[in-house]
PLY file of the C-alpha trace (Angstrom):
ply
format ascii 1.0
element vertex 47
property float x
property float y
property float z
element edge 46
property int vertex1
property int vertex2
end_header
-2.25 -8.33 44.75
-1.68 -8.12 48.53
0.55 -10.73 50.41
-1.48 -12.59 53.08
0.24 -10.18 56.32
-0.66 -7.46 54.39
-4.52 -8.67 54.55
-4.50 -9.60 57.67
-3.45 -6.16 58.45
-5.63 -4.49 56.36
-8.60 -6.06 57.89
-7.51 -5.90 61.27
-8.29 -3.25 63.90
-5.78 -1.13 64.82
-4.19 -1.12 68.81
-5.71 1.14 71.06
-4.86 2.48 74.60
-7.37 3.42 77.26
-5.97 7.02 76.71
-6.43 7.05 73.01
-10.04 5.53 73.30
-11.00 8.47 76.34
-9.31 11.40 74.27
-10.84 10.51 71.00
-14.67 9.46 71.94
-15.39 11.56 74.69
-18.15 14.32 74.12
-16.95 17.83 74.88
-19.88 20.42 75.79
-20.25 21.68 72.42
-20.50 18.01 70.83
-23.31 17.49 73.88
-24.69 20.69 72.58
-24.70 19.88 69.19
-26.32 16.25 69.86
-29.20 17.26 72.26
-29.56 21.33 71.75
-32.48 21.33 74.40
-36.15 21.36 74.60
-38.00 22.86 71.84
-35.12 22.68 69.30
-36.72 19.20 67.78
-38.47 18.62 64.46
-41.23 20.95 63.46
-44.48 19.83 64.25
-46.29 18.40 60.47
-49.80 20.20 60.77
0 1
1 2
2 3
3 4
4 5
5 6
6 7
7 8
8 9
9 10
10 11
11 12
12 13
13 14
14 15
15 16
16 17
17 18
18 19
19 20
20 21
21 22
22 23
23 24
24 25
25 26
26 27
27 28
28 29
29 30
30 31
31 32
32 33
33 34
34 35
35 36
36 37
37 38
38 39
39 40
40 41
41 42
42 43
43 44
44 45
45 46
């Protein structure tokens, strides 16, 4: 169905710069936030 560059391609990893990689997985505050809201914010205790 697919010609062999066309695999290759498909199940290759695209190229990425140092820029791209630091813009698109770097935590803002809110996505910190989000991840750790704090002390006390955890599961509720089962009692």
């Amino acid at each position: 169905m697919f010609a062999d560059e066309e695999i290759a391609r498909l199940r290759s990893f695209p190229e990425i710069s140092r820029e791209e990689l630091i813009r698109f997985f770097t935590l803002t505050a809110a996505d910190v936030e989000f991840i750790d809201p704090g002390r006390g914010r955890g599961p509720a205790d089962p009692a």
